[in-house]
C-alpha positions, 0 to 999 in steps of 0.5 A: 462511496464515491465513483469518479469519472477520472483518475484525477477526481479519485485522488484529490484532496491528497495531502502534503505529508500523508502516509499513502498505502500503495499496493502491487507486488512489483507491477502487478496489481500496482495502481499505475494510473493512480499514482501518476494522477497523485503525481500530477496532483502535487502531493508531496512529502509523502511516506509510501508504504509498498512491497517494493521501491519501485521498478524501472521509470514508472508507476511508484518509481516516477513517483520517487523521480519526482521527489514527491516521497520523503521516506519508504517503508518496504519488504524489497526495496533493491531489485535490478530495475530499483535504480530511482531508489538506489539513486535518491537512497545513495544521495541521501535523499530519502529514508527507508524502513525495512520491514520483512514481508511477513511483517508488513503485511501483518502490520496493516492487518493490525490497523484494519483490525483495531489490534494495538500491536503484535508480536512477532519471531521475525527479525529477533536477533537482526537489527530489525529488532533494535531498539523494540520489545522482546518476550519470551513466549512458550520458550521462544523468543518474540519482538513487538511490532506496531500497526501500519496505517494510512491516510490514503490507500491507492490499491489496483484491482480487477472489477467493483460494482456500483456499491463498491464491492471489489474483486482482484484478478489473480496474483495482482491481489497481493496487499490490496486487501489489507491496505484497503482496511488499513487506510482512512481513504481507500482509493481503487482502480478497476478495469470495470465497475459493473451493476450491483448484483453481477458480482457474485458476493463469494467472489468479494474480497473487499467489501465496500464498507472498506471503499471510498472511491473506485474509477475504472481506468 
């Protein structure tokens, strides 16, 4: 585990075409400061994983604007202040995969825990469903949906410490958790990294075997 003295050193290396893992429940909990570092770094054709699309001009949306994202995997891609997405998606300029909330949580939890697939009612009978495996488990019907993992997590969190040990700060918590199992690279900003030891381990929700790089922004 790495602590970087800027924002900028926690993404570098960030690859053209990764899958990149972004946490926050609109605004809150979102790695603001990372993703502006990832756009000034350059990284482009990405594939964003997200809740949302975006929200007004900044953060995920300034991403979008750039023309860096080549397709969006989100639970909640429209809201009254998605008009970057609602543009590049009406132009015809990025793709999306819509995936319920549940799901897409579910999924990412999948790939930090090694689960090859899983299945899951939500979505049968919608078009959600086209084209995946259905079964019929204890006389309901399930369809089977894959893990979602990443090449990088960029996740916004509350305090870590010196080993890389993580704490959230309320709702901001959201998927950060999963998305940190979930990446081959977890990448966090915190407001603080304090000395080990001043976390109380109860209070750990991400531990640092799941950490590669904290900057405190």
């Amino acid at each position: 585990m790495r602590i970087c003295e800027s924002a900028a050193e926690a993404v570098e290396g960030i690859e053209d075409g990764s899958t990149v893992l972004i946490g926050g429940f609109g605004m809150a909990g979102m790695p603001v400061e990372l993703i502006d570092a990832l756009i000034e770094q350059g990284a482009t054709d990405l594939t964003v994983v997200s809740n949302n699309a975006g929200n007004g001009d900044t953060g995920l949306a300034a991403l979008l604007a750039k023309g860096r994202v080549r397709k969006m995997v989100c639970s909640f891609p429209r809201q009254h202040d998605s008009w970057v997405f609602d543009g590049l998606y009406r132009e015809g300029r990025i793709e999306l995969e819509l995936v319920p909330q549940g799901n897409l949580g579910e999924r990412m939890r999948a790939a930090g825990a090694g689960i090859g697939a899983f299945f899951s009612p939500t979505g049968v009978g919608t078009p959600l469903a086209e084209g995946k495996e259905t079964r019929e488990i204890d006389g309901r019907t399930y369809v089977l949906e894959l893990p979602i993992k990443g090449d990088v997590a960029l996740v916004g969190a509350h305090r870590a410490d010196r080993m890389g040990n993580v704490v959230y700060r309320k709702t901001a918590r959201n998927f950060g958790p999963v998305m940190a199992t979930a990446a081959t690279t977890t990448i966090v900003q915190v407001r603080e990294v304090v000395e080990i030891g001043d976390l109380d381990p109860e209070q750990v929700v991400t531990p640092s075997i799941y950490v590669d790089r904290v900057v405190a922004v």
